[in-house]
C-alpha positions in Angstrom: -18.6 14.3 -7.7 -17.8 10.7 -8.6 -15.3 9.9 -11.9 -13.1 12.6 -11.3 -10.2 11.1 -11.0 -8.6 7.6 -11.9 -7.4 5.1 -9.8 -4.6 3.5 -11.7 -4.9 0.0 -12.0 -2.1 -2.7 -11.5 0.2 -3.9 -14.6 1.0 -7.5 -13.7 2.0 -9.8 -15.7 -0.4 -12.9 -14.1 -0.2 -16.6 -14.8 -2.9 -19.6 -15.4 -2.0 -20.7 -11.9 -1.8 -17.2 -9.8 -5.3 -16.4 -11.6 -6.9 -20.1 -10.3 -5.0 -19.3 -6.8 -6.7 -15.9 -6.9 -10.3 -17.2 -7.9 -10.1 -20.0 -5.2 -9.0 -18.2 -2.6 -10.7 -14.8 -3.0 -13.6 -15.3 -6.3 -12.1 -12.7 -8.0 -10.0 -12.5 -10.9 -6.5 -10.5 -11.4 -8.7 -8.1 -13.7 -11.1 -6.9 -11.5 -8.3 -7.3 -8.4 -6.2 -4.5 -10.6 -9.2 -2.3 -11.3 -11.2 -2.3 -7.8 -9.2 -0.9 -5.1 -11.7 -1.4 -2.4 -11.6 -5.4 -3.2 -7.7 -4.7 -3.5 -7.9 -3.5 -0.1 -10.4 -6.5 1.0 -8.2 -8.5 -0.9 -5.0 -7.5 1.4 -6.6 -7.3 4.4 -7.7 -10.7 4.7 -4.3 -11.7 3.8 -2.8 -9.7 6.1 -5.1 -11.7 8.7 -4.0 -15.2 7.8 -0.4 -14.2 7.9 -0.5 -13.2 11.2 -2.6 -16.3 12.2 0.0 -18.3 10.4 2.7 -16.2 12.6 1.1 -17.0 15.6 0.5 -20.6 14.9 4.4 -20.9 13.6 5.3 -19.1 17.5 2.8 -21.1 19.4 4.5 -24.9 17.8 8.2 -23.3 18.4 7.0 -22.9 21.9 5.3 -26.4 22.8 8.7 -27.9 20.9 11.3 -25.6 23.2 9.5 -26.5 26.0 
């Protein structure tokens, strides 16, 4: 039975320059980011990935200079 229940969406308080951020690097606005919670989750999710490929790349150059 869909609309049965509310998802909550997110209070933030979002400036000019995290809203251009968030359009560039995702094409969604903060608006539809707080209401959508499976492109919130899309949203996270792919920056989960590029922090861990940033990790990796961060361990990878700290080995090649120890070495």
């Amino acid at each position: 039975m869909k609309g049965w229940f509310t998802i909550n969406t997110l209070d933030l308080n979002v400036t000019s320059e995290m809203e251009k951020a968030m359009q560039s690097s995702h094409g969604i606005g903060y608006s539809e980011y707080s209401r959508n919670l499976d492109l919130r989750i899309e949203v996270e999710k792919e920056r989960d990935r590029e922090h861990e490929k940033c990790n990796k790349m961060v361990k990878d150059l700290q080995r090649k200079i120890h070495a």
